[in-house]
C-alpha positions as CSV (number, residue, x, y, z in Angstrom):
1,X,0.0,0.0,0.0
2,X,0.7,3.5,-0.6
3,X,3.9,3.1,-2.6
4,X,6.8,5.9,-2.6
5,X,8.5,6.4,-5.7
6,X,10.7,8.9,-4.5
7,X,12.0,7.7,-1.3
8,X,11.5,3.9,-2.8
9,X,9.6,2.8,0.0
10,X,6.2,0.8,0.6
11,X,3.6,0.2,3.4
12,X,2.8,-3.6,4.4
13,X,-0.5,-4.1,5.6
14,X,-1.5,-7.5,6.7
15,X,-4.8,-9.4,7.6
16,X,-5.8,-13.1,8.7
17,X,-9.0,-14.6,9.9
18,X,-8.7,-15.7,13.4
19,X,-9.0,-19.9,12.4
20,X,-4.9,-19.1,10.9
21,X,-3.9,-17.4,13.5
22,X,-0.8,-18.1,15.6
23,X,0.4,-20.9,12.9
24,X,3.0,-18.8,11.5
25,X,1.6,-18.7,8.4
26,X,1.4,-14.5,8.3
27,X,4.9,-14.6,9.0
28,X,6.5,-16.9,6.4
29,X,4.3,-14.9,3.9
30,X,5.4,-11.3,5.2
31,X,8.9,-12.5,5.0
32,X,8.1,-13.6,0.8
33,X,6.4,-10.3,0.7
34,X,9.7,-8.4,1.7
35,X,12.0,-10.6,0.1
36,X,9.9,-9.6,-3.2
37,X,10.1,-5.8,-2.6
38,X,13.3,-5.5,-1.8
39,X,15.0,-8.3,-4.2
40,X,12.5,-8.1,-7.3
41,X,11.0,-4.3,-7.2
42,X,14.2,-2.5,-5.3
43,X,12.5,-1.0,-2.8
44,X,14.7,0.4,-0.2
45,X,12.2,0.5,2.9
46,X,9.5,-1.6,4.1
47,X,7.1,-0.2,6.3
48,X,3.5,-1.7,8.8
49,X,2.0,-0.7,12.0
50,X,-0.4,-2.2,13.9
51,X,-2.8,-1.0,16.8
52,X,-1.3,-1.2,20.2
53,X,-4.1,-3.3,21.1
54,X,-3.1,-6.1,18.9
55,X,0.5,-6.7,20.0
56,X,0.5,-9.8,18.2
57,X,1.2,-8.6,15.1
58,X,4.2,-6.8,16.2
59,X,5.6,-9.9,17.5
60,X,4.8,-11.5,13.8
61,X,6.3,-8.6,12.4
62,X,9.1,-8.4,14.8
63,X,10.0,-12.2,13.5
64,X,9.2,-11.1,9.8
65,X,13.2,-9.2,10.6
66,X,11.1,-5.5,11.5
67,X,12.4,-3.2,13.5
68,X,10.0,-1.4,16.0
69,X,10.5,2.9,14.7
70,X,7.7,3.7,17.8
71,X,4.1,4.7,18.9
72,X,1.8,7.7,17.8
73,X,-0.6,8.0,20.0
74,X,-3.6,7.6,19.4
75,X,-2.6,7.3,15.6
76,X,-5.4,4.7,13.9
77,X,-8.5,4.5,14.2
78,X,-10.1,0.4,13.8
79,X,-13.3,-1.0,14.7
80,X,-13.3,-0.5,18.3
81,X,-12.1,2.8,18.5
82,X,-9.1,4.9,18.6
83,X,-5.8,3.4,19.1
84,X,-2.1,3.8,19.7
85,X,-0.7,3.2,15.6
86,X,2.8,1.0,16.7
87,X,5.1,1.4,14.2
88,X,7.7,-1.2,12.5
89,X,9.8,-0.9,9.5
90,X,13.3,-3.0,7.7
91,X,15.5,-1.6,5.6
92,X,17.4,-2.5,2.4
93,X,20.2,-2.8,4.2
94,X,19.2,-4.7,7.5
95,X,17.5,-7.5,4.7
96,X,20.7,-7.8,2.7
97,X,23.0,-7.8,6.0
98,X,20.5,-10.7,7.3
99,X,20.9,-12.6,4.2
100,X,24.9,-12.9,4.5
C-alpha cells in the first residue's frame, strides 16, 4: 500500500482470519512479501503498523526481521475505536545484511 516512488519505500499491511492465527503462516508470507520488494522491485524501505491493542502482530512482524520505529498516540482509528498506531519498519540494508 501506498507506494513511494521517490523515497522507494512501501507500506505492508497484513490481515488473517482468526482460524490461521498463531500458525506462522502470516509470518512466512510477510517475510516472501519483503524478500519480493526488496530483491525483485528494489524498494529500499518496508514499512507496517499495527494497533497497540493487537500486540500480536508486532511480534509477527518483529520475526518477519522489522524493527520497531515507535508509537503515535492515538494514531489509527479500527473497529473498536481509537488506538495507539505502533510502528515497525526494515530496511534494504538490514535484509541484505540478514541474508549474508
Amino acid at each position: 500500500m501506498h507506494p513511494d516512488d521517490e523515497l522507494r519505500q512501501v507500506e505492508l499491511a497484513c490481515e488473517i482470519g482468526q482460524r490461521w492465527w498463531n500458525q506462522g503462516l502470516m509470518t512466512e508470507a510477510t517475510k516472501r512479501v519483503i524478500e519480493f520488494f526488496f530483491q525483485e522491485v528494489g524498494m529500499n524501505r518496508i514499512y507496517a503498523w499495527h494497533a497497540g491493542e493487537n500486540p500480536a502482530s508486532g511480534k509477527m512482524q518483529e520475526k518477519a526481521g522489522m524493527k520497531w520505529e515507535g508509537t503515535l498516540r492515538q494514531g489509527c482509528k479500527c473497529n473498536n475505536g481509537i488506538f495507539d498506531k505502533v510502528m515497525y519498519a526494515i530496511l534494504a540494508e538490514d535484509f541484505f545484511r540478514e541474508k549474508i
